[in-house]
N, C-alpha and C positions, 0 to 999 in steps of 0.2 A: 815939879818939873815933869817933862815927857818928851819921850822918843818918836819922831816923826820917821816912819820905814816908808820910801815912796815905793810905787811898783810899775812895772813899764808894761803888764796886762792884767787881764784878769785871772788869768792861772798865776801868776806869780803873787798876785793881792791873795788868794787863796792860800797859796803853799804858804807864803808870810805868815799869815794871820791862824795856818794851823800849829807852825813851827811858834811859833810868839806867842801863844795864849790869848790871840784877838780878846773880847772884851772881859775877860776874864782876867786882863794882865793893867789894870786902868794905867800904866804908868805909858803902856805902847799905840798909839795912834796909828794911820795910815793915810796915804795918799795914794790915792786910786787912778791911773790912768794909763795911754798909752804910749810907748816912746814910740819917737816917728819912725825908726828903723820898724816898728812892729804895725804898722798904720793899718796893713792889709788885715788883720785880724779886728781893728775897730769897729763893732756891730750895727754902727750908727747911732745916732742924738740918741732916740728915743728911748732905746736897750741898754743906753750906756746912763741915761738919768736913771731906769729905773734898780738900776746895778747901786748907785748912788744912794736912791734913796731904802735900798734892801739893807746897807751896810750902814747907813747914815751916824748911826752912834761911835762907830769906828771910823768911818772915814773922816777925814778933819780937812783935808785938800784932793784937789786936782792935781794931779802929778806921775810921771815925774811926763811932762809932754812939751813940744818945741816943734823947731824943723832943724832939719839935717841936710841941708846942701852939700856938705862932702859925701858922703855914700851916698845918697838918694840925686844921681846924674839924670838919669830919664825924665821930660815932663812930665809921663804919665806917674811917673812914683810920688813928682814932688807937688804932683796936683792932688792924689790922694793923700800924702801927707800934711797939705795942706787944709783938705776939708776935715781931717779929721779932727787938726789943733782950734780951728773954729768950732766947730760941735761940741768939742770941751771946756772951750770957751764961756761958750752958753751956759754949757749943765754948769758951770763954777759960777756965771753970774745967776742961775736957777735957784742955786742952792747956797747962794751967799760962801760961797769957797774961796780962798786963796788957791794958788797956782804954784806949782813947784815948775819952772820951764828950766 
């Protein structure tokens, strides 16, 4: 068995994975991703695949990511929210990933 810890950036998949014992701990996995509340900090596709395939032996999904239409009112928020759950879309189909949304 194994503990899926998703995380909603990449400082939080960090601070997780130092407090868990990331690969050193084989029972704890991770999902790597952004929640939409956090979209603004997304570094785009290309930064976020190769985040992916840095951690690849840990990371097990894409997650925890969506969209957030109650806090996110502004177009502008809910269009960067949006490009960013596509982008992660991709690195999951890239990387043969399931999806925590």
């Amino acid at each position: 068995e194994r503990i899926l810890v998703p995380t909603e950036n990449y400082s939080t998949f960090l601070l997780a994975r130092k407090r868990l014992g990331g690969v050193n701990e084989p029972v704890i996995r991770f999902a790597l991703g952004y929640h939409p509340l956090n979209y603004s900090e997304f570094p785009g596709e290309e930064e976020f695949a190769e985040m992916v395939a840095q951690w690849r032996d840990e990371v097990v999904a894409i997650g925890e990511i969506g969209l957030d239409h109650h806090w996110l009112k502004e177009p502008s928020e809910r269009m960067g929210a949006i490009e960013a759950f596509v982008a992660q879309l991709r690195v999951a189909v890239e990387f043969d990933l399931p999806v925590v949304v």
